[in-house]
Jmol script that loads the backbone (N, CA, C; Angstrom):
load data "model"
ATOM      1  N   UNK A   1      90.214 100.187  71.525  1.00  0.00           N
ATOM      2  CA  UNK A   1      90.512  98.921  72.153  1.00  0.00           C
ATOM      3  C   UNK A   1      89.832  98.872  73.522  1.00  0.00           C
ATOM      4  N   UNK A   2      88.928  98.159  73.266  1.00  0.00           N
ATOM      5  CA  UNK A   2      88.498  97.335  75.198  1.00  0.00           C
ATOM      6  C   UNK A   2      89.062  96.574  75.864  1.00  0.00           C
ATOM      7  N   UNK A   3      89.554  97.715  77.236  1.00  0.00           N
ATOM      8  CA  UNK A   3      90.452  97.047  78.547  1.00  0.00           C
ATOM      9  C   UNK A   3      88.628  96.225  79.457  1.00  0.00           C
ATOM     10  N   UNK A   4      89.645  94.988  79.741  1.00  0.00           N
ATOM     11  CA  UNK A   4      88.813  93.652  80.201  1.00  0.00           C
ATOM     12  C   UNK A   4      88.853  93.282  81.570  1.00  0.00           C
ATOM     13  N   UNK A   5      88.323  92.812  82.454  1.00  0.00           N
ATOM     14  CA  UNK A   5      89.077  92.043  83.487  1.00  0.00           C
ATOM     15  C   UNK A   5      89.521  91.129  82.983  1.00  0.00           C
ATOM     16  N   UNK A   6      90.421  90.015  83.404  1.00  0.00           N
ATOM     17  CA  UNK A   6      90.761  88.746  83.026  1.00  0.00           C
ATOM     18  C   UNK A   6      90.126  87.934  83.690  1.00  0.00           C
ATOM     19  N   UNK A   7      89.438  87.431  83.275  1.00  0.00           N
ATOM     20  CA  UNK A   7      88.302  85.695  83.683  1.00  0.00           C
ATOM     21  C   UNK A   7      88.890  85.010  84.668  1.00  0.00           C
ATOM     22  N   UNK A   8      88.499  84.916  85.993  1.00  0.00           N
ATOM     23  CA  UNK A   8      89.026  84.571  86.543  1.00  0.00           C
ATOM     24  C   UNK A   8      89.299  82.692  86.256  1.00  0.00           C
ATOM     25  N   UNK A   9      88.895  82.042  85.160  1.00  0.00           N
ATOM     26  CA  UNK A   9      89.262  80.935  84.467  1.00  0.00           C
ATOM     27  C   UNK A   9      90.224  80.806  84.359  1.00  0.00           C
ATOM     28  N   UNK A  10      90.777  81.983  83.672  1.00  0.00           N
ATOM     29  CA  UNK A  10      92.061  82.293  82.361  1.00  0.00           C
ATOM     30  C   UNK A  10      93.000  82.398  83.703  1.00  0.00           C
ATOM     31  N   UNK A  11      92.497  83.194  84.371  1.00  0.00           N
ATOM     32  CA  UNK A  11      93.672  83.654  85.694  1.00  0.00           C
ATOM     33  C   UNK A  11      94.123  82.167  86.388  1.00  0.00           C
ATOM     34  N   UNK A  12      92.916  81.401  86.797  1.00  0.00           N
ATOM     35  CA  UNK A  12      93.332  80.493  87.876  1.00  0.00           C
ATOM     36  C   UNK A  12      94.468  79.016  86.693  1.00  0.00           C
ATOM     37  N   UNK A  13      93.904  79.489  85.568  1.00  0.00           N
ATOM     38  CA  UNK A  13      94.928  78.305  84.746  1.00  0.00           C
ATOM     39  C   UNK A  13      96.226  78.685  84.333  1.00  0.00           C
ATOM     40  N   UNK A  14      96.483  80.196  84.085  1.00  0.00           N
ATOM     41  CA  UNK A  14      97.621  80.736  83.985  1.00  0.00           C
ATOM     42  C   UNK A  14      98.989  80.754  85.656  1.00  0.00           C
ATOM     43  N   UNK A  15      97.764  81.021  86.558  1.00  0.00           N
ATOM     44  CA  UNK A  15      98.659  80.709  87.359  1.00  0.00           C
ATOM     45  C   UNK A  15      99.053  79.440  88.032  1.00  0.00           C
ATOM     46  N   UNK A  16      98.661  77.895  87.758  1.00  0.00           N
ATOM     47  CA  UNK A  16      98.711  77.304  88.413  1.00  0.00           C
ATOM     48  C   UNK A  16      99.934  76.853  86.972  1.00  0.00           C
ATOM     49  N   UNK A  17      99.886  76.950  85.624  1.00  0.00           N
ATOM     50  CA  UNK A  17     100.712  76.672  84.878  1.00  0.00           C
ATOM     51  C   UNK A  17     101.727  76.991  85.509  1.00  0.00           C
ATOM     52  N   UNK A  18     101.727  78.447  85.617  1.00  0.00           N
ATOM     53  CA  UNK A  18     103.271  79.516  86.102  1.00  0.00           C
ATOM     54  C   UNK A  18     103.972  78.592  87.785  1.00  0.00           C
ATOM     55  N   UNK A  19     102.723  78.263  88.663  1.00  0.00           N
ATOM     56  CA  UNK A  19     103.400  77.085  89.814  1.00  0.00           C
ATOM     57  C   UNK A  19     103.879  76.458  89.469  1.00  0.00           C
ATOM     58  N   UNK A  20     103.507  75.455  88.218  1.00  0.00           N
ATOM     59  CA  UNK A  20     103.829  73.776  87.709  1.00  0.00           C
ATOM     60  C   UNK A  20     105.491  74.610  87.557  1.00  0.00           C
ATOM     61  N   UNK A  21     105.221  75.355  86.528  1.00  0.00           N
ATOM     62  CA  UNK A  21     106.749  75.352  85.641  1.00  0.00           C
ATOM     63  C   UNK A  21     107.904  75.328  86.985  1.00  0.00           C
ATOM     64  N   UNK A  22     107.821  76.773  87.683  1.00  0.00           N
ATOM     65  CA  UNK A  22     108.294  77.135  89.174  1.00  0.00           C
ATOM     66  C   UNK A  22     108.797  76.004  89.891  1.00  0.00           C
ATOM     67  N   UNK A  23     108.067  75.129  90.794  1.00  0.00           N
ATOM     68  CA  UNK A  23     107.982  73.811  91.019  1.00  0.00           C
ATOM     69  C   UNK A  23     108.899  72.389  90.598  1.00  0.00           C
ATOM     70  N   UNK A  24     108.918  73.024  88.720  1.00  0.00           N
ATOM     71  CA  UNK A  24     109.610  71.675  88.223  1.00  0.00           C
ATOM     72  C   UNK A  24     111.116  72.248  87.916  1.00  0.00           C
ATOM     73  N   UNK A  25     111.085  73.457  88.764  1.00  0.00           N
ATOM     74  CA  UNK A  25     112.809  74.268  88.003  1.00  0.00           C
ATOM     75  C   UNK A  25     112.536  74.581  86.853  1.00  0.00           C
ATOM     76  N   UNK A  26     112.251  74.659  86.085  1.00  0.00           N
ATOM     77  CA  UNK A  26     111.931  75.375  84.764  1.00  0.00           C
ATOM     78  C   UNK A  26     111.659  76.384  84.220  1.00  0.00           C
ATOM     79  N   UNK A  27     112.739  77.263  84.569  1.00  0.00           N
ATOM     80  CA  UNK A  27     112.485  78.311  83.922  1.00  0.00           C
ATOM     81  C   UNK A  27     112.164  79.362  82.745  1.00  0.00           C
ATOM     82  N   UNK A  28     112.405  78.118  81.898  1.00  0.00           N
ATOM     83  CA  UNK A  28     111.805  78.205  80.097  1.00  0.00           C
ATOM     84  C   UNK A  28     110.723  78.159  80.189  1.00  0.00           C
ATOM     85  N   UNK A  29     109.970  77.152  81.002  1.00  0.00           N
ATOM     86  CA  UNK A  29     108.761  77.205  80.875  1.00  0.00           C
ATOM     87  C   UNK A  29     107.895  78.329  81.857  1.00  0.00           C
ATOM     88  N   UNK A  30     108.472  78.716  82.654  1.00  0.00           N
ATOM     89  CA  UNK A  30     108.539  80.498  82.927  1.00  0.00           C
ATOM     90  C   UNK A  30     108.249  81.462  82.358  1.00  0.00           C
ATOM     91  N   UNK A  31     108.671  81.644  81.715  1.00  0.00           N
ATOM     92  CA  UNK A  31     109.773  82.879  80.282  1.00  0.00           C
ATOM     93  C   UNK A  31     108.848  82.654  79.160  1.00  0.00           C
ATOM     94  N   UNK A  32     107.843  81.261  78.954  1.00  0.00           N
ATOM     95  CA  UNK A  32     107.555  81.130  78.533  1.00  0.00           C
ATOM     96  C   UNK A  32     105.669  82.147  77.879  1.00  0.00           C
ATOM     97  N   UNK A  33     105.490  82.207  79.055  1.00  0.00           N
ATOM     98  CA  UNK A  33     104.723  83.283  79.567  1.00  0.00           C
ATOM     99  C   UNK A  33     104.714  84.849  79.209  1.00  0.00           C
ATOM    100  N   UNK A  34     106.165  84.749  79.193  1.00  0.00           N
ATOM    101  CA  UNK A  34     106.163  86.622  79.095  1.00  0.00           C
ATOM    102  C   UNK A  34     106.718  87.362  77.297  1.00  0.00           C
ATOM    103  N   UNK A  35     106.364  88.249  77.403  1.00  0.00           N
ATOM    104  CA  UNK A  35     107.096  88.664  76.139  1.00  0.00           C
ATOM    105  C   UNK A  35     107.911  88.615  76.161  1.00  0.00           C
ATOM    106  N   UNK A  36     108.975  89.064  74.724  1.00  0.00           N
ATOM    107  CA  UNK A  36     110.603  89.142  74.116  1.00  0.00           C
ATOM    108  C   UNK A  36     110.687  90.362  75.304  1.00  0.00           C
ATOM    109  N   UNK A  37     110.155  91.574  75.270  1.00  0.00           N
ATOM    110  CA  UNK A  37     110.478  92.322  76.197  1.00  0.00           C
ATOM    111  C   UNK A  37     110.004  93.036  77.147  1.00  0.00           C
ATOM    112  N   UNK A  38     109.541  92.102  78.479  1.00  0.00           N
ATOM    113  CA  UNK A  38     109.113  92.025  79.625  1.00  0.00           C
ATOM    114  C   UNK A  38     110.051  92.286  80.444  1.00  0.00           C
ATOM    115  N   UNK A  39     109.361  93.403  81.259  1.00  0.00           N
ATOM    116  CA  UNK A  39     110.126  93.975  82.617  1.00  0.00           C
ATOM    117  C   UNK A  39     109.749  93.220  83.450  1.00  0.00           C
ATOM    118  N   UNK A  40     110.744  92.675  84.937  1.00  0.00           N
ATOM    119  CA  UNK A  40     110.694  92.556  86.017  1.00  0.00           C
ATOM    120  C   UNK A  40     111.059  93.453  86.755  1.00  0.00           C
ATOM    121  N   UNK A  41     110.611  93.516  87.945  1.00  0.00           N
ATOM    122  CA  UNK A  41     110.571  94.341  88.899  1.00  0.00           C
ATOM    123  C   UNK A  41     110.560  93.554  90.483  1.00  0.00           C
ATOM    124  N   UNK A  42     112.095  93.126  90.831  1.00  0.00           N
ATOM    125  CA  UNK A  42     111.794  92.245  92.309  1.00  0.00           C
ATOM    126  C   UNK A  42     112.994  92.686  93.196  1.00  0.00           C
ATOM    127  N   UNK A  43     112.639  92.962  94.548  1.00  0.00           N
ATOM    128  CA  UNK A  43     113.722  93.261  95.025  1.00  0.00           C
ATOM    129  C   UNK A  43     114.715  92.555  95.127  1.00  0.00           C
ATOM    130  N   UNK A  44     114.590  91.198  94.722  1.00  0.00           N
ATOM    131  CA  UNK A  44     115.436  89.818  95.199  1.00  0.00           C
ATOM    132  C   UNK A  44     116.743  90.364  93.428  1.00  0.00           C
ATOM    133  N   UNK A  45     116.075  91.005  92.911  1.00  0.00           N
ATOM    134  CA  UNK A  45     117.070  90.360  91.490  1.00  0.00           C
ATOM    135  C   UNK A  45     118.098  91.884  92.026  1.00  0.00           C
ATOM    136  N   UNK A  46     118.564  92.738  92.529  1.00  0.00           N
ATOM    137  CA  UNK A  46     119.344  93.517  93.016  1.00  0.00           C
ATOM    138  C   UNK A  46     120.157  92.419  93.607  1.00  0.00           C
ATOM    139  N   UNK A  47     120.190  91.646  94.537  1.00  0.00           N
ATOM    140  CA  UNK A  47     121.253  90.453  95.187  1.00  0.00           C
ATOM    141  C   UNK A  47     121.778  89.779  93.886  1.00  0.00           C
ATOM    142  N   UNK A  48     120.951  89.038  93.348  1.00  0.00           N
ATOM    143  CA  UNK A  48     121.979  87.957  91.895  1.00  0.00           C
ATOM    144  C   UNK A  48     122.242  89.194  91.393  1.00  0.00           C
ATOM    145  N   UNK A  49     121.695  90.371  90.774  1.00  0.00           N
ATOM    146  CA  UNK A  49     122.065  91.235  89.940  1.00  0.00           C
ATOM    147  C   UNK A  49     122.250  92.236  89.895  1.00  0.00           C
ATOM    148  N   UNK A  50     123.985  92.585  90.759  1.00  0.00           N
ATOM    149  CA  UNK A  50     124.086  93.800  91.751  1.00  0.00           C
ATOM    150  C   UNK A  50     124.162  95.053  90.175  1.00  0.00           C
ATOM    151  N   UNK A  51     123.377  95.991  90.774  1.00  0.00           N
ATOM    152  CA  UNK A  51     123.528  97.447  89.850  1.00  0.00           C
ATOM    153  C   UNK A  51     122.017  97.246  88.880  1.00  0.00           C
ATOM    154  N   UNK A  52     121.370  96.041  89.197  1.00  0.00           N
ATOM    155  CA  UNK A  52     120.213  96.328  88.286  1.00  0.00           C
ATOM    156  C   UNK A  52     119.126  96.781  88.694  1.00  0.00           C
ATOM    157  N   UNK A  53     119.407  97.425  90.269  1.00  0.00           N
ATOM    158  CA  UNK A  53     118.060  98.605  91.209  1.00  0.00           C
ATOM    159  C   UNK A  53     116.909  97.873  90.888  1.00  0.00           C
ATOM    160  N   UNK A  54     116.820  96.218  90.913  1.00  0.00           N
ATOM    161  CA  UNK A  54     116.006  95.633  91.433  1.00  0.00           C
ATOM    162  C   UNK A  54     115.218  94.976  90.029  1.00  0.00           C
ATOM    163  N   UNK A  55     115.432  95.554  88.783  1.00  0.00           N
ATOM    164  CA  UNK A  55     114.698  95.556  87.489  1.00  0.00           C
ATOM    165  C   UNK A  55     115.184  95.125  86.526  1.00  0.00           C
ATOM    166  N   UNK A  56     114.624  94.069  85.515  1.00  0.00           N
ATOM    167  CA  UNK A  56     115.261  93.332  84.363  1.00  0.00           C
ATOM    168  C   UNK A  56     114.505  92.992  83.126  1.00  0.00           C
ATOM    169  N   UNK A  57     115.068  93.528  82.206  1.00  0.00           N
ATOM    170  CA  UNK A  57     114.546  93.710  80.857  1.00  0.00           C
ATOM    171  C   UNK A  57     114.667  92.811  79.811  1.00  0.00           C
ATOM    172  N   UNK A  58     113.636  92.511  79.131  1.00  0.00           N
ATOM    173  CA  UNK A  58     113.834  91.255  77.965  1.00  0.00           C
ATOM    174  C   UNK A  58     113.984  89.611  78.907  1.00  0.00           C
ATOM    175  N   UNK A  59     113.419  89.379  78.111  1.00  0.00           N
ATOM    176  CA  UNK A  59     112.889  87.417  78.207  1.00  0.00           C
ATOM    177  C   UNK A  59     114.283  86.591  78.317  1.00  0.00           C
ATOM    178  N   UNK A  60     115.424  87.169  77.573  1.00  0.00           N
ATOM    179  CA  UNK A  60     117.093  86.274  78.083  1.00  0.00           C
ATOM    180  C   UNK A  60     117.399  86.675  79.228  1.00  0.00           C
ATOM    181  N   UNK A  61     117.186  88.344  80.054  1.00  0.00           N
ATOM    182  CA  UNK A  61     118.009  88.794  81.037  1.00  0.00           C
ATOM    183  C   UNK A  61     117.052  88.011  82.214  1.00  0.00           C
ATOM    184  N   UNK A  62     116.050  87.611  81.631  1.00  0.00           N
ATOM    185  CA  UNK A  62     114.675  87.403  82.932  1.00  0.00           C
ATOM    186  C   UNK A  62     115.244  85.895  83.461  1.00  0.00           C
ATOM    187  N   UNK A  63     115.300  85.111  81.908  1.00  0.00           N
ATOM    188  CA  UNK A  63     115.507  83.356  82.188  1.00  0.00           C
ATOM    189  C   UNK A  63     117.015  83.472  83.227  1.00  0.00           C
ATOM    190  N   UNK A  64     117.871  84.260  82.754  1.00  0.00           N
ATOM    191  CA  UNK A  64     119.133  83.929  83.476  1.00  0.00           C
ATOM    192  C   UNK A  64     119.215  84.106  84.791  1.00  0.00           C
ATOM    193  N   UNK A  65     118.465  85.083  85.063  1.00  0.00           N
ATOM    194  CA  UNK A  65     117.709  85.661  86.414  1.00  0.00           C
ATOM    195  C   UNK A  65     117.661  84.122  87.061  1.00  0.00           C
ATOM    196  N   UNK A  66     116.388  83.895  86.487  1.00  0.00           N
ATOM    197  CA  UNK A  66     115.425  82.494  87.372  1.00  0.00           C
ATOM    198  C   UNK A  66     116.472  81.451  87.186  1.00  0.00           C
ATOM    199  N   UNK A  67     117.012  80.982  86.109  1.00  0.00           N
ATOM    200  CA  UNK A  67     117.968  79.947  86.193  1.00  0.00           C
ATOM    201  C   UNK A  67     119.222  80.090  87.531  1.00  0.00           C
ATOM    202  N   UNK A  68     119.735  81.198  87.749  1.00  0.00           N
ATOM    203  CA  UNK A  68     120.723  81.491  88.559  1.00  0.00           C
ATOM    204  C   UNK A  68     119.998  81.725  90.023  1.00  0.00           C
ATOM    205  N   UNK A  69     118.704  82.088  90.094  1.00  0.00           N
ATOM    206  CA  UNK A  69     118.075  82.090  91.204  1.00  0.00           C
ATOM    207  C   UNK A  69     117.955  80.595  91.587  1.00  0.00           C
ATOM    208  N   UNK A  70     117.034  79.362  90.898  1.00  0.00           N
ATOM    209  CA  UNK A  70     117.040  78.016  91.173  1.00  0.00           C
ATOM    210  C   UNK A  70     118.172  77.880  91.420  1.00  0.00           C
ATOM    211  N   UNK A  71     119.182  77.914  91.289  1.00  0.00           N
ATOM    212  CA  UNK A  71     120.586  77.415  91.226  1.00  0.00           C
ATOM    213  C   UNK A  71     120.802  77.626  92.983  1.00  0.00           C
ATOM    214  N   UNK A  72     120.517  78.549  93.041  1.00  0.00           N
ATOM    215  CA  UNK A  72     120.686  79.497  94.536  1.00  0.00           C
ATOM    216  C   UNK A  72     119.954  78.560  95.529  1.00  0.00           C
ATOM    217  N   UNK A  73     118.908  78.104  95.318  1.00  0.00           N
ATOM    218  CA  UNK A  73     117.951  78.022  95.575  1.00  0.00           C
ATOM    219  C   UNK A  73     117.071  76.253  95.437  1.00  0.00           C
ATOM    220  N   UNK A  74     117.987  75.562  95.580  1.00  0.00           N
ATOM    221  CA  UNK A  74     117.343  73.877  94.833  1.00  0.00           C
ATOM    222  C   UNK A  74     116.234  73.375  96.018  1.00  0.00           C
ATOM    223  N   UNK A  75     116.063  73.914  96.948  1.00  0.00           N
ATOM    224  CA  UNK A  75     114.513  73.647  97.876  1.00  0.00           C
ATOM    225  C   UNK A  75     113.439  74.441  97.167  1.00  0.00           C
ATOM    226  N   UNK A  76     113.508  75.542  96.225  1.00  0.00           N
ATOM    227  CA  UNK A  76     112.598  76.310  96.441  1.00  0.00           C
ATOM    228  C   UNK A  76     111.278  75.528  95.770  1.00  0.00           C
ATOM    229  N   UNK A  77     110.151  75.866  96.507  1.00  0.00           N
ATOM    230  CA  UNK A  77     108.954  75.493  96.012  1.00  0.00           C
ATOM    231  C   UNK A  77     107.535  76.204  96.676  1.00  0.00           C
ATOM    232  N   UNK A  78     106.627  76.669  95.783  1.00  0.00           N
ATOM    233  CA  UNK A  78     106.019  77.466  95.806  1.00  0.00           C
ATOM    234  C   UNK A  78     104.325  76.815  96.179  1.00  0.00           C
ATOM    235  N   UNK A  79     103.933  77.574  97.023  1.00  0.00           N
ATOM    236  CA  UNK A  79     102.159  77.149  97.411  1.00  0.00           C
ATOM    237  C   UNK A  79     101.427  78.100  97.193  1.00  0.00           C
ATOM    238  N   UNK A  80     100.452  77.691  96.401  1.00  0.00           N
ATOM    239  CA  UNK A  80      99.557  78.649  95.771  1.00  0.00           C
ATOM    240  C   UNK A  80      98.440  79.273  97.038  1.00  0.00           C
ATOM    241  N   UNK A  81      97.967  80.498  96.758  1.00  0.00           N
ATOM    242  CA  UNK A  81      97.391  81.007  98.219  1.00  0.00           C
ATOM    243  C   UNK A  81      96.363  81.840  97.199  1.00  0.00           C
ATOM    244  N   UNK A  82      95.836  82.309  96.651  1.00  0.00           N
ATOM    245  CA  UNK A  82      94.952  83.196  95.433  1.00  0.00           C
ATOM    246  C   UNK A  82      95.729  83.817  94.292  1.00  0.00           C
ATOM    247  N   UNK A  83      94.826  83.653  93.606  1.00  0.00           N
ATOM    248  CA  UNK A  83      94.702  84.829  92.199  1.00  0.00           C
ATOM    249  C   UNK A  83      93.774  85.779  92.376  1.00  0.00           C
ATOM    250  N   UNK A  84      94.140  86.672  92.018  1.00  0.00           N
ATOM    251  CA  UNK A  84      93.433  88.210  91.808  1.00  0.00           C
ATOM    252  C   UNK A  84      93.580  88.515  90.867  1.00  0.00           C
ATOM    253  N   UNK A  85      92.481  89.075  89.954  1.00  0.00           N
ATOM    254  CA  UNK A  85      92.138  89.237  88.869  1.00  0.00           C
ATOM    255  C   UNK A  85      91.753  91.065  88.665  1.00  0.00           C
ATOM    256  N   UNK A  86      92.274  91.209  87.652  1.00  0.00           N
ATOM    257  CA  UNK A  86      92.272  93.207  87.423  1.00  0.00           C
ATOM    258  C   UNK A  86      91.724  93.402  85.746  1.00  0.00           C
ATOM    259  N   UNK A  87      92.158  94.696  85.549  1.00  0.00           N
ATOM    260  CA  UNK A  87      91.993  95.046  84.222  1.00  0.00           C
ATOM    261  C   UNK A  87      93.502  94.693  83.438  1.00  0.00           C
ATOM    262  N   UNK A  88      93.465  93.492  82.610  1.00  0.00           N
ATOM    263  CA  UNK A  88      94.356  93.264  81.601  1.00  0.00           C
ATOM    264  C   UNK A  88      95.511  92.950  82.928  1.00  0.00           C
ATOM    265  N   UNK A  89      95.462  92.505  84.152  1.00  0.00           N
ATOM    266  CA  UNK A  89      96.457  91.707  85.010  1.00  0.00           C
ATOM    267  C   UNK A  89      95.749  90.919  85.833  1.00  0.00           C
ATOM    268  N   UNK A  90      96.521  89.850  86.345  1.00  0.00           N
ATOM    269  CA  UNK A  90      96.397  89.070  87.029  1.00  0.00           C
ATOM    270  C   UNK A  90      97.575  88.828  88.472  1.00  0.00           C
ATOM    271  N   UNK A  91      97.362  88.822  89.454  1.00  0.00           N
ATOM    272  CA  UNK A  91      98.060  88.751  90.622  1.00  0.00           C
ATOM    273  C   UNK A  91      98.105  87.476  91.423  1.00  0.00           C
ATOM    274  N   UNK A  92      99.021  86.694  91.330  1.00  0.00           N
ATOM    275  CA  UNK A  92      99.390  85.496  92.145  1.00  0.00           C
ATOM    276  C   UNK A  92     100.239  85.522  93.344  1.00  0.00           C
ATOM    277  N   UNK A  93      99.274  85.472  94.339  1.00  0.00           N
ATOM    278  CA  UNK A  93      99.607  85.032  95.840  1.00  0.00           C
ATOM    279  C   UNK A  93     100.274  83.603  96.251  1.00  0.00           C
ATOM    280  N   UNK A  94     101.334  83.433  96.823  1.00  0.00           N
ATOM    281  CA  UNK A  94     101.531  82.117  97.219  1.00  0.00           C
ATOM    282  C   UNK A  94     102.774  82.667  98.144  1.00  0.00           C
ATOM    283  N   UNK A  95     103.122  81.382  99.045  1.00  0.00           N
ATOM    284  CA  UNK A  95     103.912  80.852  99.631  1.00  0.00           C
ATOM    285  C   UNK A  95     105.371  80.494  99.204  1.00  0.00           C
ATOM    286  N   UNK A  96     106.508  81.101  99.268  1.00  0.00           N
ATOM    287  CA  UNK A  96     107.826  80.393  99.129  1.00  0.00           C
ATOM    288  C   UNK A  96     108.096  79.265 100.294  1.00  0.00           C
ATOM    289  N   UNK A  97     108.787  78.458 100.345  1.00  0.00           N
ATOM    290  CA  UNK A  97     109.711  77.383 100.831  1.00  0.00           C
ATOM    291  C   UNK A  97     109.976  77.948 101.792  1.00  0.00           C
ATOM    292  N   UNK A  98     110.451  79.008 102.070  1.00  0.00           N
ATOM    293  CA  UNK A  98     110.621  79.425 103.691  1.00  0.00           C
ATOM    294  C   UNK A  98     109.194  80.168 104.290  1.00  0.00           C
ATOM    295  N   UNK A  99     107.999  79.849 103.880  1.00  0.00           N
ATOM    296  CA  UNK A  99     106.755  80.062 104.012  1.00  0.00           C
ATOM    297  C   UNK A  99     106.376  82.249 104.129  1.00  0.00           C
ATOM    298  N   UNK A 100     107.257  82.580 103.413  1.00  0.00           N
ATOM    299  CA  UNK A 100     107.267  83.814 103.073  1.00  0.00           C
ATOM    300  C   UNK A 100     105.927  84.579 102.420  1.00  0.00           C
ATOM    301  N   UNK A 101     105.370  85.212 102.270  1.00  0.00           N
ATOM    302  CA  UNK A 101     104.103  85.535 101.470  1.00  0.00           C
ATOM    303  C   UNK A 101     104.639  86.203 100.396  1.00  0.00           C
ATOM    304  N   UNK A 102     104.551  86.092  99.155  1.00  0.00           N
ATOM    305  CA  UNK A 102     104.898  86.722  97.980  1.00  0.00           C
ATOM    306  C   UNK A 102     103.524  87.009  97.366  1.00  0.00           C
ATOM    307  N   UNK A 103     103.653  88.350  96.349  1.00  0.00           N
ATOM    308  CA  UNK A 103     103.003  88.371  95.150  1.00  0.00           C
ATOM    309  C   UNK A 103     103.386  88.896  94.097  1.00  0.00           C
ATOM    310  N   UNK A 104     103.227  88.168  93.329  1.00  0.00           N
ATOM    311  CA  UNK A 104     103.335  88.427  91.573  1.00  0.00           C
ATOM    312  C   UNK A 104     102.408  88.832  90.411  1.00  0.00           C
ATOM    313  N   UNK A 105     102.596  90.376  89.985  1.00  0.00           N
ATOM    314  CA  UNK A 105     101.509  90.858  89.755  1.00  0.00           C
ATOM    315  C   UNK A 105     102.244  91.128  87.904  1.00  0.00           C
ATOM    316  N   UNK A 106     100.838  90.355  87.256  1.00  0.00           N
ATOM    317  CA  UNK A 106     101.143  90.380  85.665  1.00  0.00           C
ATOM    318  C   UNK A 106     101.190  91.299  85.149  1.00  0.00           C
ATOM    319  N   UNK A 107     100.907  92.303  84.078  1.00  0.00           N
ATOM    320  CA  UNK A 107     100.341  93.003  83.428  1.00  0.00           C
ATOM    321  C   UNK A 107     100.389  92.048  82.160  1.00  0.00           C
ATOM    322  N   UNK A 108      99.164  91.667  81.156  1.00  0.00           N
ATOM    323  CA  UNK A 108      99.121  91.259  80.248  1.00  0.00           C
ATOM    324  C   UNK A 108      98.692  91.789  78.850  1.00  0.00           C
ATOM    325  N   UNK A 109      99.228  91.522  77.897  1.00  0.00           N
ATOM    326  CA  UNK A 109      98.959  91.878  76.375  1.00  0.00           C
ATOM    327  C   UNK A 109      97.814  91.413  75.832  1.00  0.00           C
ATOM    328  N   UNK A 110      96.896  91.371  74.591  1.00  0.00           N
ATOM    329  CA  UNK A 110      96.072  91.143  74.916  1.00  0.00           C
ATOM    330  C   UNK A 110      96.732  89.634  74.119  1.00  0.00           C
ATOM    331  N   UNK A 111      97.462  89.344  73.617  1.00  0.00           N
ATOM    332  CA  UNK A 111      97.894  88.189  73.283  1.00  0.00           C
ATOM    333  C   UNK A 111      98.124  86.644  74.557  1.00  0.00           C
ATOM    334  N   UNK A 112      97.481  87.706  76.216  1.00  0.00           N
ATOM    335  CA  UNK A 112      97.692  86.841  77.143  1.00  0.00           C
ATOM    336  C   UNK A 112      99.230  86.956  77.726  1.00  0.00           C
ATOM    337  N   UNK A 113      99.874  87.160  77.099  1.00  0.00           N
ATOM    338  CA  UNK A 113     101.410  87.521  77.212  1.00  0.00           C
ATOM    339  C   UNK A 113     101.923  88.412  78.293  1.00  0.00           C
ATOM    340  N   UNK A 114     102.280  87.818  79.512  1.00  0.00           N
ATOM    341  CA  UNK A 114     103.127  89.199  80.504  1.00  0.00           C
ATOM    342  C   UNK A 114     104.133  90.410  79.925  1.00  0.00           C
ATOM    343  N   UNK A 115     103.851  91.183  80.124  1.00  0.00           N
ATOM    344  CA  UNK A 115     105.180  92.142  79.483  1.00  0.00           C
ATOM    345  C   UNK A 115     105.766  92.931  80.557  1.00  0.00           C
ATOM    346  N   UNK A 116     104.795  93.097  81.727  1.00  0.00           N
ATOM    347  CA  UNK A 116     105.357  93.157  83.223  1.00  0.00           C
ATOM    348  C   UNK A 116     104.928  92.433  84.682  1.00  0.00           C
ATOM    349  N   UNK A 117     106.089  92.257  85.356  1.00  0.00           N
ATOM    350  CA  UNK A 117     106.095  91.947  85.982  1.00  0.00           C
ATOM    351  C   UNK A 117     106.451  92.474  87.520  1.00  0.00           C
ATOM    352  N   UNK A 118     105.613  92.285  88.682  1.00  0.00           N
ATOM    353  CA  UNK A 118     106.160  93.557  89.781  1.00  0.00           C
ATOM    354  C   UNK A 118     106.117  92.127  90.737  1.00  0.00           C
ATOM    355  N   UNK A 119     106.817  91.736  91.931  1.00  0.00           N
ATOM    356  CA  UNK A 119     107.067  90.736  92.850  1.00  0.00           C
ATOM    357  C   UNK A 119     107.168  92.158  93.884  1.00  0.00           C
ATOM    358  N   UNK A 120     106.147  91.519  95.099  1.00  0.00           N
ATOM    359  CA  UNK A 120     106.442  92.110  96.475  1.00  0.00           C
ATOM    360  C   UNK A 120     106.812  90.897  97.208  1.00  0.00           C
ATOM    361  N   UNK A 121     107.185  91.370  98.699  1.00  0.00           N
ATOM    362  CA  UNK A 121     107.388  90.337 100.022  1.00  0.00           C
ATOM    363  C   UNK A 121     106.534  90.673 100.621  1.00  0.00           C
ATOM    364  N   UNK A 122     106.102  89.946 101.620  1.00  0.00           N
ATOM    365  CA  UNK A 122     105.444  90.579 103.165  1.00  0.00           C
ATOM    366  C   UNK A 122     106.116  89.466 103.919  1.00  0.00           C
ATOM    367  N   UNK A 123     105.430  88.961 105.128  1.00  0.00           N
ATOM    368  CA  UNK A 123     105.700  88.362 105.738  1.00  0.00           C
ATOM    369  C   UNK A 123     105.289  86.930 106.107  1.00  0.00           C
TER     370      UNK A 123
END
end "model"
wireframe off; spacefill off
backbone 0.3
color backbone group
């Protein structure tokens, strides 16, 4: 099997989808993105999800995540700042609502499909 970069095409349309959904509250259309069983990895999901050391498994534990996060959260809205493009991932830079710097780094299948997911902060 040949590991690829991802086109930065494929990258800049995948992530501006993943904004739209974000944006419109939609977290199905989120979830929609990732596999049946895709890890997250964010420090934020330890607060909604005390004892889960930050990490959440499978596509139901992920949506309930983001649904209960929006909930938390009805300003949030996201500004796109780059994509970065790797072997078989893609990394989306942007802006939260309290003008925070985040990134969200894919790992993809070759079906295009996230199966992980890692979220940092900075500042």
């Amino acid at each position: 099997m040949k590991r690829s970069q991802v086109a930065r095409a494929q990258a800049l349309a995948s992530a501006q989808e993943w904004l739209d959904a974000w944006n419109a509250h939609d977290p199905q259309r989120v979830v929609a993105h990732f596999t049946e069983d895709v890890v997250v990895h964010s420090p934020l999901a330890e607060q909604l999800r005390p004892g889960s050391n930050g990490e959440l498994r499978g596509k139901d534990q992920v949506l309930s995540y983001y649904r209960d996060g929006l909930a938390a959260s009805p300003g949030l809205r996201f500004s796109l700042v780059e994509v970065c493009t790797g072997i078989e991932d893609i990394t989306i830079v942007y802006r939260d609502h309290r003008d925070v710097l985040v990134t969200e780094a894919l790992t993809l299948r070759e079906d295009g499909l996230a199966c992980e997911v890692r979220v940092s902060y900075g500042a």
